[in-house]
N, C-alpha and C positions, 0 to 999 in steps of 0.2 A: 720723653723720647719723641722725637718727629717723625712722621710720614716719613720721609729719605731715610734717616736712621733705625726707622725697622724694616724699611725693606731691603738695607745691607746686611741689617742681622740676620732675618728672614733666610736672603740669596747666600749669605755665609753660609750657614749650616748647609743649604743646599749642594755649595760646590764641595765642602766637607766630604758631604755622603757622594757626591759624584766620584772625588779623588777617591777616597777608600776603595768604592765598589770598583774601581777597574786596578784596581792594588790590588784585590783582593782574585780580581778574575785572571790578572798575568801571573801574578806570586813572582816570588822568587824564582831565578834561576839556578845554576849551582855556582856558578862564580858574580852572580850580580844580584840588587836587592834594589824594589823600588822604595823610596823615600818621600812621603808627605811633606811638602816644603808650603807651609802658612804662616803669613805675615799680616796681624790684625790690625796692626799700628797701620798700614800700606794697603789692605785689604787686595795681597795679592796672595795668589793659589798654584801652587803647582804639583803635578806628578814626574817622578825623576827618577830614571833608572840609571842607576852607577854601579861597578865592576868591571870584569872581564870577559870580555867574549872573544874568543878562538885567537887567543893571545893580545888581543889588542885590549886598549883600557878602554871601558864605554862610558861616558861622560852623557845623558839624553835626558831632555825634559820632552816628556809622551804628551803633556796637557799643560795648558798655564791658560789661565783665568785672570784678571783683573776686574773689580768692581769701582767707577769712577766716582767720584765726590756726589755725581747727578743720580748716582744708585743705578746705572746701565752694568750688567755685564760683558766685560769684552773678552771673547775666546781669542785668544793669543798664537796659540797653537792647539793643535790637535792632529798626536801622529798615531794613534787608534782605527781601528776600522770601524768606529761605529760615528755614527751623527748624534754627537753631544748638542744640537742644539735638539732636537728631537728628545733628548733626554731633557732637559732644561724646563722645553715647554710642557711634557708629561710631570715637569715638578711642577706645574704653575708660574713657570715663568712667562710675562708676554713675552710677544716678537718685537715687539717697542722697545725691548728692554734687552735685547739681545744685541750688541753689534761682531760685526765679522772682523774684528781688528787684522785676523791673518789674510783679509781679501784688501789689494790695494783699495787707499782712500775712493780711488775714483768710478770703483766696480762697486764699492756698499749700496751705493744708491737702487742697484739693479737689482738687488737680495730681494728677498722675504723681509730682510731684518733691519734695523736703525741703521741707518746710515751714519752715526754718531752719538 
């Protein structure tokens, strides 16, 4: 296994226990249920809350993650109230290895984090 390929294994498990731990902190609601959506072939991650709320159907991914070929994380979305990159770098994630994919391409540069 290479360098890149353990640091995707590595960042997998990582967003694993990301996605669970804020599964585990919303739970369910009584007409909705969050779902773990991971795809290892694609090394994509998401958190996703489906059901009903106040009659309407709720269709929401809370979090989506992607890790690219080059072994960067890119947070996708994040509709949480917490700063999952702050969580990322308390896993030992660098900030190199972070990008803001949810911030336009031409604001990354300005971050903390990879611009790519």
């Amino acid at each position: 296994m290479g360098k890149v390929s353990e640091k995707i294994a590595r960042y997998s498990s990582i967003l694993r226990e990301i996605l669970q731990q804020h599964a585990n902190d919303y739970g369910p609601g009584e007409e909705t249920e969050d779902k773990i959506i991971v795809d290892t072939e694609h090394n994509y991650f998401q958190l996703a809350r489906i059901g009903w709320y106040k009659g309407r159907r709720l269709e929401s991914i809370i979090l989506h993650f992607d890790i690219k070929p080059d072994g960067k994380i890119w947070l996708q979305t994040n509709w949480t109230e917490e700063q999952i990159t702050d969580e990322l770098l308390r896993k030992g994630v660098p900030r190199e290895d972070i990008v803001l994919g949810l911030q336009p391409p031409e604001y990354r540069p300005y971050t903390e984090f990879a611009a790519a």
